[in-house]
N, C-alpha and C positions, 0 to 999 in steps of 0.2 A: 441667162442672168436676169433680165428683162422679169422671168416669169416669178424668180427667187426673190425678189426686191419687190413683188407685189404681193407674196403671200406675205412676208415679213411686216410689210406697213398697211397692206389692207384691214379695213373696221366692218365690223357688223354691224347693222343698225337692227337687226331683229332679237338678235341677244349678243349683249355686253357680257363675256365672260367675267371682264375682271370685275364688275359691280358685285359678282358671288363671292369675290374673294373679300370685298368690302362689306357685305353684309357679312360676310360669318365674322368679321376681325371686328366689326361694330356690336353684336351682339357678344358677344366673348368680351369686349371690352366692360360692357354691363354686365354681364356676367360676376368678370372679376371681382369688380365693385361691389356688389350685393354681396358675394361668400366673404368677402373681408371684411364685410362689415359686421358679418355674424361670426367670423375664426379668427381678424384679427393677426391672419397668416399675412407674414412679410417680410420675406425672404430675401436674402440680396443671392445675386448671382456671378460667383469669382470665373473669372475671365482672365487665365495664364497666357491663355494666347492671344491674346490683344495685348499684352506687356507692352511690345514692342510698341504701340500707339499710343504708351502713357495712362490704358485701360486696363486697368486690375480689376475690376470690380463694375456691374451692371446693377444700378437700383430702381425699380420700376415704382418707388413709391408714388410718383406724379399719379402714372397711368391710372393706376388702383382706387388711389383714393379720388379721383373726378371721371372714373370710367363713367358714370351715369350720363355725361354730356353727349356721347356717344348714339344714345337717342335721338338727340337732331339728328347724327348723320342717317339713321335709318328714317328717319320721316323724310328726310329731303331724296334719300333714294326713290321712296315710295311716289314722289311726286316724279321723277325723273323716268320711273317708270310708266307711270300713269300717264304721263304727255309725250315719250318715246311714238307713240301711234299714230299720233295728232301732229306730231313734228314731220313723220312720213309721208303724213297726207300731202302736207304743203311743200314738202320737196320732191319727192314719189308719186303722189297720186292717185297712192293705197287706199284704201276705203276703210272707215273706225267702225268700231261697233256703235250698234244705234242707244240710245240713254236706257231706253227698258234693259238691253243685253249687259252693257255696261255695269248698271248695279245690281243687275242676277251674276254677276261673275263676281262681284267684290263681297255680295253676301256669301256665296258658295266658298269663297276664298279666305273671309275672315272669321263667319261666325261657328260653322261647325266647332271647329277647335277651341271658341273662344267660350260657348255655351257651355259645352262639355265640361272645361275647369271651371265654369262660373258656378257650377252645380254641383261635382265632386267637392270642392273644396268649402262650399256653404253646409254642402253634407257632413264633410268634417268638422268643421267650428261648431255647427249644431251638438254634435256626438261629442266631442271636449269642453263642451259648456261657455266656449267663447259667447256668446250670446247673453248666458244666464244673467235673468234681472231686467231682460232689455229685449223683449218680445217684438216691439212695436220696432225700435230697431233693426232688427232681424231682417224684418220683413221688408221695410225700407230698402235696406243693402241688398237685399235681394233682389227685388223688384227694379231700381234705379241699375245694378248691374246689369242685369237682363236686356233693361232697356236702352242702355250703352248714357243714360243720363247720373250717376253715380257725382259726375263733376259739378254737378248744378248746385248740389248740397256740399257744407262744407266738410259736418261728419261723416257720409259715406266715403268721400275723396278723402279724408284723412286718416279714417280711423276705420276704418273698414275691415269686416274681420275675414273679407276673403283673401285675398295679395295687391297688396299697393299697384303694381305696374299695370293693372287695369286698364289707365288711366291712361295709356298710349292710345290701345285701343279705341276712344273715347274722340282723341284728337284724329284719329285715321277716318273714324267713320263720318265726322264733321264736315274733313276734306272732303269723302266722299262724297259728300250730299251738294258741294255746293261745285264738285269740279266741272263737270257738263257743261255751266255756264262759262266758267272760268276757261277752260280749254276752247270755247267755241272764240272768245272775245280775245284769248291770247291770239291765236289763230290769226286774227284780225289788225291786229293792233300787238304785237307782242311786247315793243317797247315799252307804250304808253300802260298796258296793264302789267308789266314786273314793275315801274315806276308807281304802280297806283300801290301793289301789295305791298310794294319797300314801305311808301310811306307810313302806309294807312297801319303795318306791323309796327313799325319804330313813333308813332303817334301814337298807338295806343299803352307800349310798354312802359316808354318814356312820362308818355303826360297824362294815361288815365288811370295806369295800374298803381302809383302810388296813391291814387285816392282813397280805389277800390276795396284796397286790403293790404294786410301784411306779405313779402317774398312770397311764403310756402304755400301762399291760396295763389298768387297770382302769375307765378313763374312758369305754372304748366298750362295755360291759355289759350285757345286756338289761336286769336289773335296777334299774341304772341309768337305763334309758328308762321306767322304769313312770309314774312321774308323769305325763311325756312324753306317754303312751298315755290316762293319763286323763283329762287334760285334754281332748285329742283327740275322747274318746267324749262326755265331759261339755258340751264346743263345740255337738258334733250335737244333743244332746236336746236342750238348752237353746232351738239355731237352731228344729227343728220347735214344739218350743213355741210357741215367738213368734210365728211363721208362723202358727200353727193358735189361740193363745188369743187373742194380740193383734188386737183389730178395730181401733184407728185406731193409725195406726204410725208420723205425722208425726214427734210429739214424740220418743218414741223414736228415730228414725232421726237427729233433731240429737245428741241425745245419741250414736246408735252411732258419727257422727262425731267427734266431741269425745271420746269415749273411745279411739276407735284414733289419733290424732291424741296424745293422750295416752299411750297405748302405744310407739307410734315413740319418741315423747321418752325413754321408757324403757329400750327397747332400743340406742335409740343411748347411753344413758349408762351401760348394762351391757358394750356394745363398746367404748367407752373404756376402762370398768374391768378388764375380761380382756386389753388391751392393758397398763394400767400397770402390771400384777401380775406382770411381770418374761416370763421367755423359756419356750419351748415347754413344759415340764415344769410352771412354776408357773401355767399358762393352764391346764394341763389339771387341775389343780388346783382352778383356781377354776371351773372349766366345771363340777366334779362337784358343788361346791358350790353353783353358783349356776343349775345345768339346772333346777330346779322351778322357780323365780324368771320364768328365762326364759320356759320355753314359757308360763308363765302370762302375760306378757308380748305372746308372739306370738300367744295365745287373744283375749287382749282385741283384740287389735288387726285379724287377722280375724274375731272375729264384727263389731265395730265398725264394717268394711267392708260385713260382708255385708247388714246389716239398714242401711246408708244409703240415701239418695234413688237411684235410678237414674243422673242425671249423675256422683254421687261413684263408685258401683261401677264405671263404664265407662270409670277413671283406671286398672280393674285388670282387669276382665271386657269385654275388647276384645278383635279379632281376632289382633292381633300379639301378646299373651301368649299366646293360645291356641293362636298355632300354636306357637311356642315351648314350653308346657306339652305340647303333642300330643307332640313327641318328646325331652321336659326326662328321661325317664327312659336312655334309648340316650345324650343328653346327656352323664349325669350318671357312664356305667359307661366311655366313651371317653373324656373328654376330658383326664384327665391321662395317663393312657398314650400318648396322642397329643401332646398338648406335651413330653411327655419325651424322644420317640422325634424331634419336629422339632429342638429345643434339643441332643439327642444328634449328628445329624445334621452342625450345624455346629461340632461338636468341644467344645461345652461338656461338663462334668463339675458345675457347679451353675452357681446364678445369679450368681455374681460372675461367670462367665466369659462371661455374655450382657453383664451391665452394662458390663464392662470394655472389652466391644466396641462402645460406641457407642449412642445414642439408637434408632439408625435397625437397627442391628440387633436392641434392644429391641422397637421396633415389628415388623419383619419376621416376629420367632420368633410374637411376640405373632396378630397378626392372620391370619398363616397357621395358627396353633395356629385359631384361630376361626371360619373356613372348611374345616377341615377335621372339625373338631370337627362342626359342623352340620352336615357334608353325609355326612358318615359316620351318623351321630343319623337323621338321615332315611333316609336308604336302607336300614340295619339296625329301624327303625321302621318302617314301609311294607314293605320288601322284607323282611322275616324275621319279625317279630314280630308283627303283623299279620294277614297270612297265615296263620301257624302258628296264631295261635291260634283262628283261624275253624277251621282243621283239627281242633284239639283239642276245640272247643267244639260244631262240627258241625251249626250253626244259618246259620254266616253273621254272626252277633251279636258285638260287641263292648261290654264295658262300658263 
């Protein structure tokens, strides 16, 4: 029995199954968001057999239309992952990789794939004359992607004629450059430095971004992500902890459930309330206000996962998220360029002109937008990025 109740409540600290089941539901959540904003598909889903519970009827309009916040969650993964190593050290005693290894594994990791459509798809806009008239332009957006600076300006970050989600990209590499420091001082101090990011994020959103600019310039910030980031790191050390101090884990584990359980409810009532707070400008509004809120939100709710019995985690850390998180990143840098260019195709100019045409061409745009989406995601994941970064990395080894 003894041996049965340790496989059930035992944790990995070297890989989080269930964080793949939260990246593929967090990229799919953005996902949704972008196809509906180009199809306009919005479907309710009848539910006869939930009668009995007073449910007839499933409407995912929240989800769809604020999937984009969904983004925090995968940046605060990224942070979760990143200080996973670093939290080992200080409970384990495992050894990090050294700062040169560190950013040859995050270049290997994020730019192949990320050059690749920066260049495909400038090659396209060139060839459809998005461009035309605006040479100097061109070259700008080209150039500032490449060099992951696109955000510094406010036409290439807005108006950009490759694909807007760049722009994640942008705030990943940021983190990168500044984490080394960040992790050595968390390390040290982890309190007093999530105390510094909380502030020094809710300081700048609150009291410098209204100066700076309007919501849509200033809502996607690094500085704005700080919280985001610390929580992120703060998830990790907390996770090794537990792992490492906690010897019986049952009790615990009801509770990790009953608190992400608790989290969801949260999240889904902060997705209602960035819906009712009016149209795209005043969401991004509330998003700048209420991003701490959130990712604290999405913290509780994966570690909650992660420290559950093994049957709860494997609702997230199954094969079908994981393959889907294997290639949620190529996912995530195609798939609106790619529903824009199919919805383009059959002569739409937005999504009234999909809706306008019919249920059946809703679905069409929709479901070819998500086979195309995936099987691009994998071939450019496998066939490019993958590869290259065995090249780069020159072991054969992936992270």
């Amino acid at each position: 029995m003894k041996n049965v109740r340790t496989s059930i409540f035992a944790v990995d600290t070297t890989h989080v199954g269930v964080l793949d089941g939260v990246r593929a539901l967090g990229v799919l959540c953005v996902l949704w968001f972008h196809f509906w904003q180009q199809s306009w598909l919005m479907p309710v889903y009848q539910t006869p057999f939930l009668a009995w519970a007073g449910i007839k009827a499933i409407n995912p309009d929240v989800l769809r239309r604020v999937g984009y916040l969904c983004v925090d969650l995968m940046l605060l993964l990224s942070a979760f992952v990143l200080y996973l190593p670093y939290a080992r050290r200080t409970f384990c005693g495992t050894p990090v990789d050294s700062v040169k290894t560190f950013f040859k594994k995050r270049f290997a990791r994020i730019m192949p794939s990320y050059l690749f459509a920066v260049i495909v798809m400038f090659a396209v806009a060139m060839a459809l004359g998005t461009y035309k008239g605006r040479a100097s332009f061109a070259l700008k957006d080209l150039l500032t992607h490449i060099t992951l600076t696109q955000m510094l300006f406010n036409d290439t970050y807005l108006f950009t004629g490759i694909t807007a989600v760049m722009w994640t990209v942008c705030i990943e590499a940021a983190f990168y450059l500044v984490f080394p420091l960040l992790a050595r001082a968390f390390e040290r101090r982890p309190l007093l430095v999530y105390a510094s990011m909380m502030l020094c994020g809710v300081w700048f959103t609150n009291a410098v971004s209204p100066a700076l600019g309007e919501p849509r310039i200033m809502v996607n910030r690094f500085l704005t992500f700080l919280p985001v980031f610390a929580n992120g790191m703060m998830a990790a050390y907390l996770y090794v902890w537990y792992a490492e101090r906690v010897r019986h884990k049952a009790i615990p584990s009801i509770f990790g459930t009953v608190a992400a359980a608790a989290a969801l409810y949260l999240i889904f009532r902060l997705f209602r309330s960035c819906v009712a707070s009016g149209d795209a400008s005043h969401q991004q509004v509330w998003q700048m206000q209420y991003r701490t809120l959130l990712s604290f939100a999405f913290t509780v709710f994966m570690l909650g996962m992660s420290i559950s019995a093994k049957p709860i985690r494997m609702l997230l850390g199954n094969r079908v998220l994981s393959a889907i998180a294997a290639v949620s990143y190529n996912l995530y840098l195609w798939h609106q360029w790619l529903m824009v260019k199919i919805c383009t195709a059959f002569g739409a100019k937005s999504g009234a002109d999909i809706a306008n045409g019919g249920a059946n061409l809703q679905w069409t745009v929709t479901i070819m937008g998500l086979l195309l989406a995936f099987a691009v995601a994998a071939l450019t994941t496998y066939g490019i990025e993958k590869p290259i970064s065995r090249l780069i990395l020159h072991n054969g080894k992936e992270e």
